[in-house]
BABA-765777 format. One record per atom (N, C-alpha, C): atom name; x, z, y. Coordinates in steps of 0.05 Angstrom, whole numbers. Each point is the difference from the previous one (the first is absolute). Example, Ala and Ser with C-alpha at 12.3 -4.5 7.8 and 13.67 -1.06 7.14 Angstrom:
<lumtis>
N_264_156_-114
CA_-18_0_24
C_18_0_24
N_-7_-14_21
CA_16_1_24
C_-15_14_22
</lumtis>
This chain:
<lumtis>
N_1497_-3030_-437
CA_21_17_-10
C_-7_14_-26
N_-32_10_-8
CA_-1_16_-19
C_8_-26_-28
N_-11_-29_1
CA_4_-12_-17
C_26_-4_-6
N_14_-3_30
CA_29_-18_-7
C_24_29_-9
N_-12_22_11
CA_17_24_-12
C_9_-6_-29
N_-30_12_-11
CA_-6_-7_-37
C_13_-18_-8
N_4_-27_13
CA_1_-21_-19
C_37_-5_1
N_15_16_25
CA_23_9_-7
C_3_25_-17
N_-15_24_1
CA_9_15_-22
C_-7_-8_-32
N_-17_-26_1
CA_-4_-13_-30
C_26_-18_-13
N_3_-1_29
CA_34_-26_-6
C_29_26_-15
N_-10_21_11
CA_24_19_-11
C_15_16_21
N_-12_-7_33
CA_26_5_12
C_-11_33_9
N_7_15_17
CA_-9_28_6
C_-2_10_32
N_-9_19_4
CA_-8_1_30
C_22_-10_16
N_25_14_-4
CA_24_-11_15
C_-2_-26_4
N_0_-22_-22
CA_-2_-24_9
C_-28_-7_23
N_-24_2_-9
CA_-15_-5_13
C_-1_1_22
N_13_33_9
CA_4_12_34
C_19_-29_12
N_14_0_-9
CA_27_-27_5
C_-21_-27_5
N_-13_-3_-14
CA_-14_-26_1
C_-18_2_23
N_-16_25_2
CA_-16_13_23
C_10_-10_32
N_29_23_-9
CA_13_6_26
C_13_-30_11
N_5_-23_-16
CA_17_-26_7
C_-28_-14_14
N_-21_0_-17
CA_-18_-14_26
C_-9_12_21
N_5_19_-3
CA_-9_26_21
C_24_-11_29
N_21_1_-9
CA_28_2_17
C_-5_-35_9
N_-4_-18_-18
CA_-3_-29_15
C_-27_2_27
N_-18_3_-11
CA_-27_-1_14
C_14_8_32
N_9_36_-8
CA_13_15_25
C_20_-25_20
N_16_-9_-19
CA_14_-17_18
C_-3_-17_13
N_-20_-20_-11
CA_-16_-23_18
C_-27_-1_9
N_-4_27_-3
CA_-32_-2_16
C_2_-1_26
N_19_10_18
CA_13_3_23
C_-8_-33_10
N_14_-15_-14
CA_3_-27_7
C_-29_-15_-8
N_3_4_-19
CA_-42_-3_-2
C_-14_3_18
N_-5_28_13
CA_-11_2_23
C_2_-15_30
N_25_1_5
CA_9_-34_12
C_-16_-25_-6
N_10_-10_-19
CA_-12_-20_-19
C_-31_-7_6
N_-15_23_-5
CA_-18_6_-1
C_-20_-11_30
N_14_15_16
CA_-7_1_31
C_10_-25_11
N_4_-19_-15
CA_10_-30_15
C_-13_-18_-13
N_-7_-2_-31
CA_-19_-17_-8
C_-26_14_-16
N_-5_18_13
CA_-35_7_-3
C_-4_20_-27
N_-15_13_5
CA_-9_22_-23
C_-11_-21_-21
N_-13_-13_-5
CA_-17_-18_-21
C_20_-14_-17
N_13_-21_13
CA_29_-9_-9
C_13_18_-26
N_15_23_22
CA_11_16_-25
C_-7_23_-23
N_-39_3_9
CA_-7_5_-27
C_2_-22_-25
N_-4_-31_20
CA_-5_-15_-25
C_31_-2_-22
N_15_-1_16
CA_34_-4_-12
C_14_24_-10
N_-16_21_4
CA_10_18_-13
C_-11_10_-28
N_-29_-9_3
CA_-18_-2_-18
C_4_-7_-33
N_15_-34_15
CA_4_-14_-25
C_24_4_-10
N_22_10_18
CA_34_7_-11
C_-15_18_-18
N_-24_25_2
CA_-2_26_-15
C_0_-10_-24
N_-29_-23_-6
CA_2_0_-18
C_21_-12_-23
N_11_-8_8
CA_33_-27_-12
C_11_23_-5
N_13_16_10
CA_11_32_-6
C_-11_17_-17
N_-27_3_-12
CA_-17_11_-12
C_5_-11_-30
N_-5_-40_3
CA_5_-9_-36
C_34_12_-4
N_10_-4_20
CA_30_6_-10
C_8_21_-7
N_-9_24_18
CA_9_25_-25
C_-16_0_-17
N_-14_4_-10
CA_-21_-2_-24
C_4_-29_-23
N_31_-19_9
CA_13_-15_-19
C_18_7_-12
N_21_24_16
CA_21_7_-18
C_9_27_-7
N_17_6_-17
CA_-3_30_-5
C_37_8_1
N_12_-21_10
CA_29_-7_6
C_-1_32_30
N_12_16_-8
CA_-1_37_16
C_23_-21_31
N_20_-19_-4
CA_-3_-13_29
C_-9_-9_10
N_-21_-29_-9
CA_-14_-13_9
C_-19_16_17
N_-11_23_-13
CA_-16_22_9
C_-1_11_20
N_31_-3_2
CA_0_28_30
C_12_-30_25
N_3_-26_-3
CA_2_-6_16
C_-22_-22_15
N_-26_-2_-21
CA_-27_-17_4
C_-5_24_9
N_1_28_-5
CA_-9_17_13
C_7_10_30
N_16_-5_10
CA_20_-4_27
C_-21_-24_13
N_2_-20_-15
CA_-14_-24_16
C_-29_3_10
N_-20_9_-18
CA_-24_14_-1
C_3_12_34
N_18_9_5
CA_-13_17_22
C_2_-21_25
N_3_-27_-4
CA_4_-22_27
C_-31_3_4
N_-18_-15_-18
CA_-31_4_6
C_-9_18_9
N_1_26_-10
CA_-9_13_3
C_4_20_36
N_21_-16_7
CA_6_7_36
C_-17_-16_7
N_-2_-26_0
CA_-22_-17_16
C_-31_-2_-1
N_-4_25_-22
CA_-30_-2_-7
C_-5_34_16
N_15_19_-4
CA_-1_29_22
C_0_-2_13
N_22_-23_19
CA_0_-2_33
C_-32_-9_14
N_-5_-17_-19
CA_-24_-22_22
C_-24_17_-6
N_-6_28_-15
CA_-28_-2_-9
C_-11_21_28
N_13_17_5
CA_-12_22_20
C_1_-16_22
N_17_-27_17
CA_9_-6_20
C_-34_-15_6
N_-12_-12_-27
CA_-18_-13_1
C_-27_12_-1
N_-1_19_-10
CA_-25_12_4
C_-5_13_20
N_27_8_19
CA_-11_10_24
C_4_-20_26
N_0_-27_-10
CA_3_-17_21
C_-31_-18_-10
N_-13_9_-21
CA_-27_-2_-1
C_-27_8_4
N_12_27_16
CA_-21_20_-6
C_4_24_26
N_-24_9_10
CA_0_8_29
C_2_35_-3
N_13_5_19
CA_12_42_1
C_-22_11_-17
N_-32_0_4
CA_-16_10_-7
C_-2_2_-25
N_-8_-33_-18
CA_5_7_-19
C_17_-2_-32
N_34_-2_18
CA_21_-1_-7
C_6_23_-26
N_-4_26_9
CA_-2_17_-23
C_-11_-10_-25
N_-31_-2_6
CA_-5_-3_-30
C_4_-21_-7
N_13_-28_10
CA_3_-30_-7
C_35_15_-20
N_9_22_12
CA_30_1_-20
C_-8_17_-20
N_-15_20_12
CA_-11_20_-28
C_-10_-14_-25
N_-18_-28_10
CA_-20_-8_-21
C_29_-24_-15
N_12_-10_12
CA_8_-12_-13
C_30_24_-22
N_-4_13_15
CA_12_28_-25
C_-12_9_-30
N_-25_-12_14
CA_-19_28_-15
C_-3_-42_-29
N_5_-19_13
CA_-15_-25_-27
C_36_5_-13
N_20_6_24
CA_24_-2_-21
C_-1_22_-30
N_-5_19_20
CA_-3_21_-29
C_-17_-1_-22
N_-26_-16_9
CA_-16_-6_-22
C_11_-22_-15
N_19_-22_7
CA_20_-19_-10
C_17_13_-20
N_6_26_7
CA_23_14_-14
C_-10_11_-18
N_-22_19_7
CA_-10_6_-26
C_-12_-18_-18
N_-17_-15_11
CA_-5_-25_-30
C_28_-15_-14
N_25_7_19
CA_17_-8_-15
C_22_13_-14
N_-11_35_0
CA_13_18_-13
C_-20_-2_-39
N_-24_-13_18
CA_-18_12_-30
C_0_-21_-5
N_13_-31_3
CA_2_-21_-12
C_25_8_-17
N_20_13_21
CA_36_4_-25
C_-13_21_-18
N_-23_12_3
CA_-5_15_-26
C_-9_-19_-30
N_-16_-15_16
CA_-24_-11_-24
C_25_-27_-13
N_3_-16_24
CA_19_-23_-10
C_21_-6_-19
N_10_27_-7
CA_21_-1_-20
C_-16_2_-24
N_-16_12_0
CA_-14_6_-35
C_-15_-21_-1
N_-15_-16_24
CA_-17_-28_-8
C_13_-18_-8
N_37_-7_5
CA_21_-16_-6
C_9_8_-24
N_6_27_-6
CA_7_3_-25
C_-25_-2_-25
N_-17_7_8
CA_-21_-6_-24
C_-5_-23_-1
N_9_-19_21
CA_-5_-33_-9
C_23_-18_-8
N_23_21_1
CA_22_-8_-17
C_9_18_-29
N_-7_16_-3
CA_-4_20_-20
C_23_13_7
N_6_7_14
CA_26_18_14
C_-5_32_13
N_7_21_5
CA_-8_21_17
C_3_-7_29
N_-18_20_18
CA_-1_1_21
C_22_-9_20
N_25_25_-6
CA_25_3_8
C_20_-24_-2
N_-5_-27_-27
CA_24_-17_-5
C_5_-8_20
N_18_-13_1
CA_11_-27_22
C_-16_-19_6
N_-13_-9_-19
CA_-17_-30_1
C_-28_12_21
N_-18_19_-17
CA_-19_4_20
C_-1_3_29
N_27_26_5
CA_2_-1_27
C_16_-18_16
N_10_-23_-9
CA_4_-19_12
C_-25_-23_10
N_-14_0_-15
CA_-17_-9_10
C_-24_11_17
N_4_24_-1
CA_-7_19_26
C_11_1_21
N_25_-8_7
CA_10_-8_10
C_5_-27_14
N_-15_-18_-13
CA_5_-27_4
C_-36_-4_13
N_-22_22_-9
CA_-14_-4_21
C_-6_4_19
N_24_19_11
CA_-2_4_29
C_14_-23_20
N_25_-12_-23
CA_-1_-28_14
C_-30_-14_10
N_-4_-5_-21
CA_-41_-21_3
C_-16_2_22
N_2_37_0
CA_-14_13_26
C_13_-12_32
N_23_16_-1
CA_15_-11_26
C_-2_-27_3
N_0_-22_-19
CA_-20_-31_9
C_-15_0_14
N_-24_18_-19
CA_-23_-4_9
C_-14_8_30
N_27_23_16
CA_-9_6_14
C_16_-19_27
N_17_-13_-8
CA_4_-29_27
C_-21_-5_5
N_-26_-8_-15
CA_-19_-18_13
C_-17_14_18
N_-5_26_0
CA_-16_16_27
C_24_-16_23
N_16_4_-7
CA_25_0_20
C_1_-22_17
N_-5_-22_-12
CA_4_-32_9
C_-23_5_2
N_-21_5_3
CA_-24_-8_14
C_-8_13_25
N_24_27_1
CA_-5_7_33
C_17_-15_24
N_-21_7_21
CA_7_-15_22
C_-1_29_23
N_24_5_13
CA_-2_16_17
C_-13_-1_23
N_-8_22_19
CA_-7_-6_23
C_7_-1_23
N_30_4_-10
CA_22_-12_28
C_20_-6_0
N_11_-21_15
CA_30_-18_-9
C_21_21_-12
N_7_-7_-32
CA_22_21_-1
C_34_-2_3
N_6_-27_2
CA_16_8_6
C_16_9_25
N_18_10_1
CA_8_7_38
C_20_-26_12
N_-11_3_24
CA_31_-20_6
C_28_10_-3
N_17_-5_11
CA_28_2_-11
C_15_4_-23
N_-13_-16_-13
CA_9_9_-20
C_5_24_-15
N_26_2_-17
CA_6_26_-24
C_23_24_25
N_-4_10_6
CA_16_10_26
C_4_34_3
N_8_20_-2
CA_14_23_8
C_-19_11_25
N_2_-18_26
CA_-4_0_16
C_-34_15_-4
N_-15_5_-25
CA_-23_-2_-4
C_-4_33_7
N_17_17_-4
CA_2_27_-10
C_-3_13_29
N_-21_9_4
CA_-1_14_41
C_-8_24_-9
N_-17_6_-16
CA_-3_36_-2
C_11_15_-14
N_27_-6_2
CA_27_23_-3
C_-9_15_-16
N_-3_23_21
CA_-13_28_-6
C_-23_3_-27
N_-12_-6_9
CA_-22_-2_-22
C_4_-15_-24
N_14_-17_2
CA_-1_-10_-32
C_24_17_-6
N_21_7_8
CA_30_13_-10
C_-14_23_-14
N_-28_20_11
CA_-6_21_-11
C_-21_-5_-20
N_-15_-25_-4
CA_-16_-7_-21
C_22_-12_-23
N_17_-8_8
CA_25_-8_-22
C_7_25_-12
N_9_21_10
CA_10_24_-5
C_-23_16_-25
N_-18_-7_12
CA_-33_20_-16
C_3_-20_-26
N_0_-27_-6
CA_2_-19_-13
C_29_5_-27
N_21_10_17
CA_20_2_-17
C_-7_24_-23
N_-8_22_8
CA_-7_22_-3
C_-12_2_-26
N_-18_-11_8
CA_-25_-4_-19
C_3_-19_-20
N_24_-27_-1
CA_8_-12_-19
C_21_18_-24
N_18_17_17
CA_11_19_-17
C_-21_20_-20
N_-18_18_22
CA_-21_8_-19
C_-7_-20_-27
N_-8_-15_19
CA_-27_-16_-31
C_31_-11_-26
N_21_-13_8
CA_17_1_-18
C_6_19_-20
N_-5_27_5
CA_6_17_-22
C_-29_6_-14
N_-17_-17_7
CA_-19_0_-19
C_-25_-18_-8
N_-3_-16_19
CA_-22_-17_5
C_7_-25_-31
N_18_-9_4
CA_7_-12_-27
C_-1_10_-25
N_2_19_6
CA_6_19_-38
C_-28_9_-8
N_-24_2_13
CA_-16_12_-11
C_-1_-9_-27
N_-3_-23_-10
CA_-8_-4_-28
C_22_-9_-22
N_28_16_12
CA_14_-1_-21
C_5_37_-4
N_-5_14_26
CA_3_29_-6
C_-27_4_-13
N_-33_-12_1
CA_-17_6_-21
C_11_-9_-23
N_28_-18_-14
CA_-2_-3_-27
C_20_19_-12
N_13_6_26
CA_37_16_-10
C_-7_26_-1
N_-25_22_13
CA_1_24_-1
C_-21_10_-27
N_-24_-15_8
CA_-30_-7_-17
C_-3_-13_-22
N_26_-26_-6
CA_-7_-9_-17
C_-27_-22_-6
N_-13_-2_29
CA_-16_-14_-2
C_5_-34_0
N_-19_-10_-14
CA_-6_-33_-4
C_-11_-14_22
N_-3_-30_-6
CA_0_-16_22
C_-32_12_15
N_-17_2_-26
CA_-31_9_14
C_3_24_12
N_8_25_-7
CA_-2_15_9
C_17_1_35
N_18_-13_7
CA_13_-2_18
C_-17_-25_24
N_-12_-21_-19
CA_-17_-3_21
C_-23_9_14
N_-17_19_-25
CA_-15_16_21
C_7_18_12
N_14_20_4
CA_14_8_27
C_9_-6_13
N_8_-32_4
CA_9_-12_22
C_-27_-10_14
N_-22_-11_-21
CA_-22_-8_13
C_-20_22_13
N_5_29_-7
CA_-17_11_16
C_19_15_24
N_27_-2_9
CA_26_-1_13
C_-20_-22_18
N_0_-22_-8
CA_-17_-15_26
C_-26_7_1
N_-21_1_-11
CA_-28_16_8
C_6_17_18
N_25_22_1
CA_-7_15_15
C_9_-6_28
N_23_-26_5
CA_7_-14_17
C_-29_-24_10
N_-16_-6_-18
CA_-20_-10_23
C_-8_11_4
N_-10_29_-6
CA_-15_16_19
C_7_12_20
N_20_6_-3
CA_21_5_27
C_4_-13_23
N_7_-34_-3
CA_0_-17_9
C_-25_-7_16
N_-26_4_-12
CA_-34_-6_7
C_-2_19_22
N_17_30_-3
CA_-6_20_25
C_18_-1_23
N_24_-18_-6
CA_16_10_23
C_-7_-13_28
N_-14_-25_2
CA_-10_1_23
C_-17_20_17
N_-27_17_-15
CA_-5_12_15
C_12_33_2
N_13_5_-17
CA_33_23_9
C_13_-9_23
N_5_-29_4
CA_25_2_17
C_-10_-8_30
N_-34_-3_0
CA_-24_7_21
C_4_26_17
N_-1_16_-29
CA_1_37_13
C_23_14_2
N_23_-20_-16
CA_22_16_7
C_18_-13_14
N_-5_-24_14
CA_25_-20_13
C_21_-12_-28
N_7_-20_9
CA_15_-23_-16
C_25_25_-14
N_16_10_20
CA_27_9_-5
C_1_22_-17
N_-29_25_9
CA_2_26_-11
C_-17_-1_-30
N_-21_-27_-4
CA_-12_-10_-35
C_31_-2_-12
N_14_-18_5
CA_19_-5_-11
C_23_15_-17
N_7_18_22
CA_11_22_-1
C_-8_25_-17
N_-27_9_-4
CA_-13_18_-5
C_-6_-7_-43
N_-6_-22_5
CA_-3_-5_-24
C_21_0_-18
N_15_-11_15
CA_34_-6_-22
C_7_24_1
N_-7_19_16
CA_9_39_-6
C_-12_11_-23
N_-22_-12_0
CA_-16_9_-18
C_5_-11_-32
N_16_-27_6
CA_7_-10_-31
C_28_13_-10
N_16_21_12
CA_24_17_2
C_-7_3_-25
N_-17_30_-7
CA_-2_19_-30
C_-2_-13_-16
N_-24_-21_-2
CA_1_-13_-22
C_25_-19_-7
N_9_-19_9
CA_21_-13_-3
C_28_16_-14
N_0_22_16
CA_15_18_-10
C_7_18_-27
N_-34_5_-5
CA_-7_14_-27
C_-7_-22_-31
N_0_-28_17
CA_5_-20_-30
C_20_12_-16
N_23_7_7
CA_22_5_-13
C_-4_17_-23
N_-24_14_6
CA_5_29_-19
C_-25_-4_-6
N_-24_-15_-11
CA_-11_-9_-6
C_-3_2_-42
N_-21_21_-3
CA_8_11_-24
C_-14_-22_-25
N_-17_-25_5
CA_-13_-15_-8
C_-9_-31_4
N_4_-27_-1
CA_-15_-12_4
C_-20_4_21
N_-19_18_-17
CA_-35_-2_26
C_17_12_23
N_12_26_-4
CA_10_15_28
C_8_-14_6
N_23_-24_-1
CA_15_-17_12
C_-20_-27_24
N_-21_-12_-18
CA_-20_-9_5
C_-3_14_36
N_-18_25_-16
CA_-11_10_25
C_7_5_24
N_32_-4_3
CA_9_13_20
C_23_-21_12
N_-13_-28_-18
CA_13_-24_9
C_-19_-14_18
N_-30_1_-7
CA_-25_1_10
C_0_9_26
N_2_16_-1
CA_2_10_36
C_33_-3_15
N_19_-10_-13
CA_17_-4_5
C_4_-26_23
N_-6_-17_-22
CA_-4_-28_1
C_-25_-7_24
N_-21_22_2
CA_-25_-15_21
C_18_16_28
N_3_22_-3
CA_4_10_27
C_28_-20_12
N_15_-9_-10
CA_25_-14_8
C_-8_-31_8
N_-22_-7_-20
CA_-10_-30_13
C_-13_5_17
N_-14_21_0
CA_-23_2_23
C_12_-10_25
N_19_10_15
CA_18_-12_31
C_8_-20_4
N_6_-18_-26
CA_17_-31_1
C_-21_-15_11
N_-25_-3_6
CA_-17_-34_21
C_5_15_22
N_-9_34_6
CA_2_11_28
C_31_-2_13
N_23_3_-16
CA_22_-4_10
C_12_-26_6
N_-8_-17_-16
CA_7_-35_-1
C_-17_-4_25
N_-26_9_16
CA_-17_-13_20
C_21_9_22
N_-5_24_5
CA_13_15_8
C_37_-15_15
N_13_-4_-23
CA_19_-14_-1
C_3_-28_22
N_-27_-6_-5
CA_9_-37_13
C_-17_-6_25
N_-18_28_9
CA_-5_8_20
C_24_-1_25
N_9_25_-9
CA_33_10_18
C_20_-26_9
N_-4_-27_-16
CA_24_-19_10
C_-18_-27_9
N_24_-10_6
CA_-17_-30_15
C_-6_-26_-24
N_-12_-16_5
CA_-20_-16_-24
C_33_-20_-7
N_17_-14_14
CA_21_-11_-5
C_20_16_-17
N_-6_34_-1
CA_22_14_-19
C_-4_9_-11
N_-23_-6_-19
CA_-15_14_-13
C_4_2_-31
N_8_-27_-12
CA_5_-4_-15
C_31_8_-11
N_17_1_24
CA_26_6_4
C_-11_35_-5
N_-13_10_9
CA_1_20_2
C_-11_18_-35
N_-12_-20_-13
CA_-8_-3_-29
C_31_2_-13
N_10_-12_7
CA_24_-14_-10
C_27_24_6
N_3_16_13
CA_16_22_2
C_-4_30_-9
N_-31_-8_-3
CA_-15_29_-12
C_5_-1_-29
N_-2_-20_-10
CA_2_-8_-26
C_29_2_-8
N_18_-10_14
CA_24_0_-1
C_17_27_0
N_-5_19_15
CA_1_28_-5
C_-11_8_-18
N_-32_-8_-10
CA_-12_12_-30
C_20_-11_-22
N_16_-20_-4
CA_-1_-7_-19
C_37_9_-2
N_8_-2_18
CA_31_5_-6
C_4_31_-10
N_-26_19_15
CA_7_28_-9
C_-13_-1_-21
N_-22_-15_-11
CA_-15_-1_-24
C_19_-2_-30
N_19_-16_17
CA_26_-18_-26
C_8_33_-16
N_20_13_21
CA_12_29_-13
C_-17_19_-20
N_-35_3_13
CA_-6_9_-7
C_-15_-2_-30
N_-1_-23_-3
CA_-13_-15_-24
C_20_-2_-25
N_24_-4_12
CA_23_2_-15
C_9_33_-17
N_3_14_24
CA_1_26_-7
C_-28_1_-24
N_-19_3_6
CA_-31_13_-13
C_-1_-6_-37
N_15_-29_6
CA_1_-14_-31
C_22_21_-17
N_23_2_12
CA_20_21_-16
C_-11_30_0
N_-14_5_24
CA_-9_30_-4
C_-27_-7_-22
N_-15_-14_-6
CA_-19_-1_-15
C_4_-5_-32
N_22_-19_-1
CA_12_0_-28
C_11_30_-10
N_13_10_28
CA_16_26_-24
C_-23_23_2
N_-28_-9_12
CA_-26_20_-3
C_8_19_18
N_17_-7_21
CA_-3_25_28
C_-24_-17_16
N_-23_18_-9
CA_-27_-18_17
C_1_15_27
N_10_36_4
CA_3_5_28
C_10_-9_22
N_22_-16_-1
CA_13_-8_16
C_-10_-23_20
N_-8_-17_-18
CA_-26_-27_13
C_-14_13_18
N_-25_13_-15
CA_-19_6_20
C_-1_28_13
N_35_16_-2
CA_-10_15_20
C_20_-11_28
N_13_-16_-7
CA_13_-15_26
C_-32_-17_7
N_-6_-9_-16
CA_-21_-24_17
C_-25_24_15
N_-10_19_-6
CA_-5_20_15
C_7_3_25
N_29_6_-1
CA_22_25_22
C_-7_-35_20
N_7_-22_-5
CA_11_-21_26
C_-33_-6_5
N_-28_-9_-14
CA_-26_-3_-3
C_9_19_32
N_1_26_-2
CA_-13_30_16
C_12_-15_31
N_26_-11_-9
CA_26_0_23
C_-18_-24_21
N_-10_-25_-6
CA_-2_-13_4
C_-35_-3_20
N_-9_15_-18
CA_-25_13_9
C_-7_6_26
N_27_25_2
CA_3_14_22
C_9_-18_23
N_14_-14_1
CA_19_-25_11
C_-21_-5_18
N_-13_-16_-15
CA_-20_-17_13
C_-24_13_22
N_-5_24_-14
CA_-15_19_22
C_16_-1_25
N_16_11_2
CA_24_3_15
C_3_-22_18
N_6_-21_-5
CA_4_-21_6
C_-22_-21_13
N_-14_4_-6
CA_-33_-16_12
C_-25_18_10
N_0_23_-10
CA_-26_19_0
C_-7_-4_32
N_15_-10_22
CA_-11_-4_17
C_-15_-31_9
N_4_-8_-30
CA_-16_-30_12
C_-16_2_-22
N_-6_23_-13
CA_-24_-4_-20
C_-30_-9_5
N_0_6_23
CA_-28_1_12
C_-7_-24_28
N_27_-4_7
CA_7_-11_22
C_-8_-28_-6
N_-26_-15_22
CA_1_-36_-2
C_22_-15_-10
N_-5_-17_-15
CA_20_-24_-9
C_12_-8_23
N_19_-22_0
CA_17_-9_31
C_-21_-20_-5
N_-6_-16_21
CA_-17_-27_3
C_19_-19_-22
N_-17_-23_-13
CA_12_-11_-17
C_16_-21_20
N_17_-11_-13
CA_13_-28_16
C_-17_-28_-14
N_7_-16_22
CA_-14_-29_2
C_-6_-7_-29
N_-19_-6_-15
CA_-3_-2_-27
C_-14_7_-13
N_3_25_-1
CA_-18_22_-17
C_-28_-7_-4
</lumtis>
């Protein structure tokens, strides 16, 4: 996003559009991950990383071919088909690989290489545009460079099918009966992990996307300077990530979770009024780690509570709530960010962050501590 932001505000268009472009893959993804998750749970987690993999990248040369503001928003609609079939299967599979004990840190750690992924690829959208433009004699900012910053995150997403096709799981994945409804038995529990899910898609909508167009619209800052605060935005998310296993040791799964995202309230809140760049930095820094910190403990957590046949389904409705309430909110943030009302974003993503928080305490704090259910046949 920090590349493909830029390389629409180089084309001309402005946050409004972008939010639109945001919010349409946002609102597709929401719509068919549901069915993904299905999908998913009938022909095997491996399968639909590989096919979602390669749609990504075919979607990737294509926006980064045209600068046509329809073509845009509706390759951008399409974008979000992959991107359901590659969310549903990844949590369903790592905990159908990996035993209660040491399930935490198998989600934490694979948290803690995503964020080091993100940051090498915040401080690649820093460096990449000025290595493209000084080898075309162009600035940082044109069209040309950051398209081709753009075009190597296509290369990347290639490159990373081949881990992919070379794994072999360690238990039959797909289920019998096929693609089926019938899959959905823990009601209760997923209806209130759907609910925590919706929540928190509205939060992160009014801001999780904008960071690095509100560092250029308030600050004024450039492509470098916006990638290193996004890259130390993740530093402070793998360190976060590296601790939450043994936090959610001493504090139970439900009350780490909870506790932390309370704790990302002020800051999230006080971006708004943020009298500087560095101040902005700093208080995105702890923003950003305390809010990642819960996502492997809550995703383990998550696929714990349901049975191994609905698991993916159950990927697939969480997401589906993140992304439909994500749509409004992403939409809204782009018009409140263009006309420079930065309060409004992040002190709603605050006020629902707090709401949601509490929810979940509420809602599970009595199975925080409580044995997993025995796994079903498989596991």
């Amino acid at each position: 996003n920090v590349a493909f932001n830029l390389y629409l505000l180089s084309l001309g268009f402005n946050a409004v559009f972008i939010g639109t472009v945001l919010a349409l893959r946002m609102l597709f993804h929401g719509i068919l991950v549901f069915p993904a998750g299905l999908v998913c749970d009938a022909i095997g987690r491996r399968r639909s990383f590989l096919i979602g993999g390669v749609a990504s990248v075919v979607m990737i040369l294509l926006l980064s071919s045209t600068q046509n503001p329809a073509l845009l928003l509706v390759i951008a609609a399409l974008s979000g088909i992959p991107l359901s079939l590659e969310h549903v299967a990844w949590e369903p599979f790592m905990m159908e690989n990996s035993g209660e004990a040491e399930r935490p840190y198998l989600f934490s750690m694979n948290a803690t290489i995503g964020m080091v992924a993100i940051m090498a690829g915040s401080t690649l959208a820093a460096i990449l545009p000025a290595a493209f433009g000084a080898t075309l004699g162009l600035e940082a900012m044109a069209i040309a460079p950051l398209r081709f910053t753009v075009l190597s995150v296509a290369v990347l997403q290639a490159l990373s099918l081949i881990p992919l096709y070379l794994i072999r799981p360690s238990t039959q994945e797909a289920m019998p009966g096929g693609i089926s409804l019938s899959n959905i038995q823990s009601r209760d529990v997923i209806g209130k992990l759907v609910l925590i899910s919706g929540l928190t898609g509205l939060a992160m909508g009014f801001v999780m996307q904008f960071y690095n167009v509100y560092f250029a619209a308030k600050f004024g800052a450039g492509a470098g300077s916006i990638g290193l605060v996004l890259a130390l935005g993740s530093a402070a998310a793998i360190l976060s990530t590296a601790l939450a296993p043994m936090a959610a040791e001493r504090l139970g799964k439900v009350r780490m979770v909870s506790f932390v995202n309370l704790l990302s309230v002020p800051f999230i809140f006080s971006l708004a009024w943020a009298p500087g760049l560095a101040a902005a930095g700093v208080l995105f820094f702890f923003a950003n780690g305390l809010r990642v910190m819960g996502l492997p403990i809550l995703s383990a957590f998550s696929m714990e509570r349901v049975q191994r046949r609905e698991r993916a389904t159950t990927i697939g409705l969480t997401h589906l709530a993140f992304d439909i309430l994500n749509t409004p909110g992403t939409y809204l943030a782009g018009a409140w960010i263009a006309g420079a009302n930065y309060g409004w974003p992040f002190g709603l993503a605050a006020g629902v962050v707090a709401v949601w928080a509490l929810l979940f305490l509420r809602f599970f704090d009595r199975q925080s501590v409580a044995p997993s259910p025995a796994p079903v046949t498989g596991d």
